[in-house]
C-alpha atoms as an extended CHARMM CRD file, in Angstrom:
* protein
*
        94  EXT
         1         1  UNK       CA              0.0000000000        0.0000000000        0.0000000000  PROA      1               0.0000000000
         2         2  UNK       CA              2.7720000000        2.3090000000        0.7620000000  PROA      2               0.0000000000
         3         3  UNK       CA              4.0440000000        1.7330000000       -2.5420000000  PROA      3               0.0000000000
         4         4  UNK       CA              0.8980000000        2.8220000000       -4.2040000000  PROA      4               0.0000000000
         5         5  UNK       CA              0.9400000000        6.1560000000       -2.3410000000  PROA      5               0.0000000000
         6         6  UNK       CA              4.3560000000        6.5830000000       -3.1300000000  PROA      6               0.0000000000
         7         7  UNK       CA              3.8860000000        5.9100000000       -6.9470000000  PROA      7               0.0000000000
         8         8  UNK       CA              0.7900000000        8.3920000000       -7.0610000000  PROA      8               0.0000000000
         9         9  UNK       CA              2.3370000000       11.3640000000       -5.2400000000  PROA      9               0.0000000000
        10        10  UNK       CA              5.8080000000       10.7750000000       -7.4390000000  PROA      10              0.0000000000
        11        11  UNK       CA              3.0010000000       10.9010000000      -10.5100000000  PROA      11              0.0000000000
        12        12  UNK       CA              1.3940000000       13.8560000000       -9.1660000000  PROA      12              0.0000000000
        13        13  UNK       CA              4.7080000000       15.8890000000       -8.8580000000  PROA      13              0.0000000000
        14        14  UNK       CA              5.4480000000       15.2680000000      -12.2370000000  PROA      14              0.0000000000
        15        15  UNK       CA              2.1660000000       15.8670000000      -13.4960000000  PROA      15              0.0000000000
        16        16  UNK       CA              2.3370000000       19.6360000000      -11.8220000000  PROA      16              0.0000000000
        17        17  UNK       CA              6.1420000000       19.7130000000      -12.9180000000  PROA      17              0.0000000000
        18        18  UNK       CA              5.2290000000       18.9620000000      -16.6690000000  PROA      18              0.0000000000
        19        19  UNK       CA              2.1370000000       21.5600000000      -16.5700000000  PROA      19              0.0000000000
        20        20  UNK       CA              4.7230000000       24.0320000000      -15.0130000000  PROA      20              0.0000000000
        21        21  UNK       CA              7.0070000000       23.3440000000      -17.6420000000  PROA      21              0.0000000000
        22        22  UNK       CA              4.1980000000       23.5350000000      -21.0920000000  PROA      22              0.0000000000
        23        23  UNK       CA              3.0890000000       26.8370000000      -19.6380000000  PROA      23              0.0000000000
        24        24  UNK       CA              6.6430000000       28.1720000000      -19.7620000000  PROA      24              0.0000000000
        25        25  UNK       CA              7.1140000000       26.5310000000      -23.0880000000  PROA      25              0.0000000000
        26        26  UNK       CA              4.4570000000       28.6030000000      -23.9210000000  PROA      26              0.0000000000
        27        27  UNK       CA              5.4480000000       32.0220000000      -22.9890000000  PROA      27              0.0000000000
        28        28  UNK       CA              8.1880000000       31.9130000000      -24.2510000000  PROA      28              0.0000000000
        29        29  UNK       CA              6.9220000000       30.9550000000      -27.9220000000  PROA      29              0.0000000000
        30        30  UNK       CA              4.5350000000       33.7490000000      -26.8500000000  PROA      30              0.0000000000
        31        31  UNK       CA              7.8350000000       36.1790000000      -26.6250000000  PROA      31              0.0000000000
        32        32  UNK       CA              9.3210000000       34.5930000000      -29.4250000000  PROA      32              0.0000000000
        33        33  UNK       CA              6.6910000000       35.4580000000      -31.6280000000  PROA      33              0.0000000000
        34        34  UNK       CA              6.4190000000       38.9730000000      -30.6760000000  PROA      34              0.0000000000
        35        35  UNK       CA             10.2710000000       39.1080000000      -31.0980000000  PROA      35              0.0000000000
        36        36  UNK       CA              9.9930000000       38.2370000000      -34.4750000000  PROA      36              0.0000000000
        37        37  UNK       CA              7.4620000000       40.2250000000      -35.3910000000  PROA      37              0.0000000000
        38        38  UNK       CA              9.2860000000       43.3900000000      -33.9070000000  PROA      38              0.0000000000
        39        39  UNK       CA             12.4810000000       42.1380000000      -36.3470000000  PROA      39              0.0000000000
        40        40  UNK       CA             10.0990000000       41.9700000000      -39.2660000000  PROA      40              0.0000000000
        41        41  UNK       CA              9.0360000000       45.7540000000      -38.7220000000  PROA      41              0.0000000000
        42        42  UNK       CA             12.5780000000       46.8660000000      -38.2450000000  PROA      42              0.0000000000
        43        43  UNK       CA             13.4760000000       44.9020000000      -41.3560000000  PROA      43              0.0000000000
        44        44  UNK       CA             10.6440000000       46.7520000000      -42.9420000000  PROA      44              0.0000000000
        45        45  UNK       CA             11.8980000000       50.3250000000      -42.2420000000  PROA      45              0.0000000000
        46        46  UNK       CA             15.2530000000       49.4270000000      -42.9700000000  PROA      46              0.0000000000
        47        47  UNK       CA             14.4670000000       48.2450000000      -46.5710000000  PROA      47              0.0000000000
        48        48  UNK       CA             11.9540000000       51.5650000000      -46.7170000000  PROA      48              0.0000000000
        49        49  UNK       CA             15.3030000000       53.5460000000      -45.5030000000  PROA      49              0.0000000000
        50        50  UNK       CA             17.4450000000       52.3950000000      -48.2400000000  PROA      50              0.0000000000
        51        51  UNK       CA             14.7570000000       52.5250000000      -50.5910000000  PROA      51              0.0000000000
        52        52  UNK       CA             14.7600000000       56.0920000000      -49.5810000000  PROA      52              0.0000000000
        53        53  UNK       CA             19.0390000000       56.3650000000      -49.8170000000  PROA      53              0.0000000000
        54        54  UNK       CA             19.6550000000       54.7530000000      -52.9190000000  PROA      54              0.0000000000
        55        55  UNK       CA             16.8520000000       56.8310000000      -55.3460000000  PROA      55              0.0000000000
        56        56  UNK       CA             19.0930000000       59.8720000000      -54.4980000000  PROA      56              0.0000000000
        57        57  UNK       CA             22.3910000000       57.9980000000      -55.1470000000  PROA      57              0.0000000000
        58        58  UNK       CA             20.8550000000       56.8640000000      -58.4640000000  PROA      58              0.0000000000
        59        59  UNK       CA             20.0810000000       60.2190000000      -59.7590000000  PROA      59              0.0000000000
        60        60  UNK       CA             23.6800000000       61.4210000000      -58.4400000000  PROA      60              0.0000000000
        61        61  UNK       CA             24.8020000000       58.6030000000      -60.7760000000  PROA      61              0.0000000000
        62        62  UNK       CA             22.8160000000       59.7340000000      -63.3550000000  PROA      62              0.0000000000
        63        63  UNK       CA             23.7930000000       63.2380000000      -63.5890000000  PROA      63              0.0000000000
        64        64  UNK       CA             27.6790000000       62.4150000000      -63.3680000000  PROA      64              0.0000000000
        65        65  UNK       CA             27.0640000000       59.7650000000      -66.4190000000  PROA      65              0.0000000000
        66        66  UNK       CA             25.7510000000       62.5270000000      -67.9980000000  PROA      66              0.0000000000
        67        67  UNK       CA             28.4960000000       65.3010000000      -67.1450000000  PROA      67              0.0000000000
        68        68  UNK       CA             30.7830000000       62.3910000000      -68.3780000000  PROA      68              0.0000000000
        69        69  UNK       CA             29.1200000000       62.0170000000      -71.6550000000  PROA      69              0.0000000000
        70        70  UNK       CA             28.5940000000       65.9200000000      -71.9320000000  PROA      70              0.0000000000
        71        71  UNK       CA             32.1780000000       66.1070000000      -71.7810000000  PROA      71              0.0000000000
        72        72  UNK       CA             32.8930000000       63.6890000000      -73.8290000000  PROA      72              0.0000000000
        73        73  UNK       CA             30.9270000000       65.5560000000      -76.2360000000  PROA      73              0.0000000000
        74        74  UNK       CA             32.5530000000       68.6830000000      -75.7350000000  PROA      74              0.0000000000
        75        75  UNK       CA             35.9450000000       67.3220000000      -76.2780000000  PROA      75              0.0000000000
        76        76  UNK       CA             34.5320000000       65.8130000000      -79.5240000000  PROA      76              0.0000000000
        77        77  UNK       CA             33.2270000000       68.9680000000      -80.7610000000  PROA      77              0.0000000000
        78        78  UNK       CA             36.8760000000       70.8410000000      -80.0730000000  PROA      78              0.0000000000
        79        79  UNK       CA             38.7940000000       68.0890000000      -81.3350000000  PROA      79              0.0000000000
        80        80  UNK       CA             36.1570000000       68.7080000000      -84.8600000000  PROA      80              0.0000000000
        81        81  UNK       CA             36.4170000000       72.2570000000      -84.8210000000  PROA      81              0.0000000000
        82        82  UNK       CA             39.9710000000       72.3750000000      -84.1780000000  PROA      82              0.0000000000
        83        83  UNK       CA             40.9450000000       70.6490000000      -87.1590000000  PROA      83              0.0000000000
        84        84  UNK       CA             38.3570000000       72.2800000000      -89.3240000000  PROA      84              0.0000000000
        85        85  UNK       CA             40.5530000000       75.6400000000      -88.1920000000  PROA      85              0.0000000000
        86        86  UNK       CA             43.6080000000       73.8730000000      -89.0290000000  PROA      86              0.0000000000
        87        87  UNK       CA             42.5550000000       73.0480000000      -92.1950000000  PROA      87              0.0000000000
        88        88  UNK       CA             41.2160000000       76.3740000000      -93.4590000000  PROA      88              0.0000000000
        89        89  UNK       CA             44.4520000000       78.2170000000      -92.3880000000  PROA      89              0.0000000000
        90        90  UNK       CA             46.2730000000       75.2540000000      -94.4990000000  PROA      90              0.0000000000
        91        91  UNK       CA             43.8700000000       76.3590000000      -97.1680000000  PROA      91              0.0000000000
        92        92  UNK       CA             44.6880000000       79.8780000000      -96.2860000000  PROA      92              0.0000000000
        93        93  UNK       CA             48.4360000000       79.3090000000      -95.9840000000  PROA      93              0.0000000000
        94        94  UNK       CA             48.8510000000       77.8680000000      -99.3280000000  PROA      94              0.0000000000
């Protein structure tokens, strides 16, 4: 008989330590998920915030491709008229 006893109280005990242990289990999934969902939103406004950073860079880029190629141009057009002077004061020369 003392056996029994024994046997049910050890069963009890574990029965209160397992219930203890689930409802910890479960807060801290509970914490977990709210964790994660705080990381999500910070993900969020960090892709929103270099959304934001690179439109500017991209125009920056733009406008110095296009100084490049303007200059490019200019050089082109001296380098034309340059020898189109040379070669009317050859013409004029001779």
């Amino acid at each position: 008989m003392d056996i029994q006893i024994i046997v049910i109280f050890v069963v009890v005990v574990l029965a209160i330590i397992f219930v203890a242990l689930a409802m910890q289990a479960y807060y801290i999934l509970c914490e977990f998920r709210k964790t994660v969902s705080k990381a999500n939103k910070v993900l969020d406004d960090v892709g929103i915030i270099a959304e934001s950073i690179s439109g500017p860079i991209s125009s920056i880029a733009s406008i110095s491709n296009g100084l490049k190629i303007g200059g490019i141009i200019t050089r082109l057009f001296k380098s034309v008229n340059k020898n189109n002077n040379d070669d009317e004061e050859n013409e004029d020369g001779e």
